[in-house]
C-alpha positions in Angstrom: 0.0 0.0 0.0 2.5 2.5 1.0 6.4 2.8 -0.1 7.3 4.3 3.6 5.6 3.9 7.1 3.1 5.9 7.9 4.8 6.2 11.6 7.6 7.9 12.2 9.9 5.2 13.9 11.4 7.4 16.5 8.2 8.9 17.5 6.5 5.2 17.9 10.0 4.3 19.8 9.9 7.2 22.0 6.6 6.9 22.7 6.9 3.1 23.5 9.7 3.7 26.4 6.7 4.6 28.6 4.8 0.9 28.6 1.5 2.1 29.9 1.7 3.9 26.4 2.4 0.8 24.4 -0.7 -1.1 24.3 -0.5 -4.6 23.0 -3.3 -7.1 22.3 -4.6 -9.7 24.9 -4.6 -12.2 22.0 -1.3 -11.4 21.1 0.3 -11.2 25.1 -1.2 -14.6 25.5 0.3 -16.3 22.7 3.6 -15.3 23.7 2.9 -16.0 27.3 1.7 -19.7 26.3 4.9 -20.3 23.8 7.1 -19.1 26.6 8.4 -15.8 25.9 9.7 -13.5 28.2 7.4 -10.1 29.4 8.9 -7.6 27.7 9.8 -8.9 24.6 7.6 -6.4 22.1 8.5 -3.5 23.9 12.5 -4.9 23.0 11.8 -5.6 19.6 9.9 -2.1 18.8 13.1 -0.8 20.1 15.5 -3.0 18.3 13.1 -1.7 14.8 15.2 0.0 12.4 14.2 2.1 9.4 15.3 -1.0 6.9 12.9 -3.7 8.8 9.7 -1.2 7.3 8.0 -3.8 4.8 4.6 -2.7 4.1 1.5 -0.4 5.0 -1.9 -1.9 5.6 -5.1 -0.5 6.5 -6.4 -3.0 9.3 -9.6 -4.9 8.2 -11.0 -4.8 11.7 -11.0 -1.0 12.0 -11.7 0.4 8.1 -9.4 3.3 7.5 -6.6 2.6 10.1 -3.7 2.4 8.9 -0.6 0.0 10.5 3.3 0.0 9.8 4.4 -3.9 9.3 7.7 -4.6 9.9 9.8 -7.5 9.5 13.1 -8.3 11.4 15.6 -10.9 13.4 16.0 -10.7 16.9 17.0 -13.1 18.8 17.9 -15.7 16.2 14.0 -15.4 15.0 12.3 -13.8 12.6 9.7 -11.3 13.2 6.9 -9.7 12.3 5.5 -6.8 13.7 2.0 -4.4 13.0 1.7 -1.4 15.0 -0.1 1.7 14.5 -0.3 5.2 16.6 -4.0 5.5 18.0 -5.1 8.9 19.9 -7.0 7.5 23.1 -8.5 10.0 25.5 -6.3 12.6 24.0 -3.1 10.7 24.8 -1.0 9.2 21.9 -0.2 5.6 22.2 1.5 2.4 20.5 -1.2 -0.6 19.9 0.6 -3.3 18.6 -1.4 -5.9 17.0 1.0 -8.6 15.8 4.5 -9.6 17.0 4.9 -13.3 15.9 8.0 -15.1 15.6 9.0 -16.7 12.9 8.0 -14.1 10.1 4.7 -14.9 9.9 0.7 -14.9 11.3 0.2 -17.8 14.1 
């Protein structure tokens, strides 16, 4: 969809250093809580995204005209793919990350 991310990267990173403003699904925190990854590990790989991991643009099918950066990149001798968009809630900016699967791909 898009050539660039819609999100600047240091803006989303900055942001995400506070974690009560880096939201991250329930469906997504339980996965990685039932495969055995350690809390924290989004918040580490958001910070570990460079500029070079941007793949893609998306507009999320479960909220029509939102749009979400995809990234893809290793860490931690994994692959990994990671949607996140900037959502204004209560007048406060935050991260909501959606997906953060190892292995490249949707689980």
């Amino acid at each position: 969809m898009s050539q660039k991310p819609v999100y600047d990267l240091d803006i989303v990173q900055e942001i995400a250093l506070d974690k009560r403003k880096c939201r991250i699904s329930l469906r997504l925190l339980n996965w990685l809580d039932n495969h055995g990854y350690r809390k924290g590990i989004v918040h580490d790989i958001i910070h570990a995204l460079k500029e070079e991991c941007f793949c893609k643009t998306v507009e999320l099918e479960k909220m029509p005209g939102k749009l979400a950066d995809v990234y893809k990149l290793d860490y931690e001798d994994e692959k990994w793919y990671v949607k996140l968009f900037l959502d204004d809630e209560t007048g406060q900016l935050i991260v909501r990350v959606w997906s953060c699967w190892p292995n490249g791909f949707l689980h």
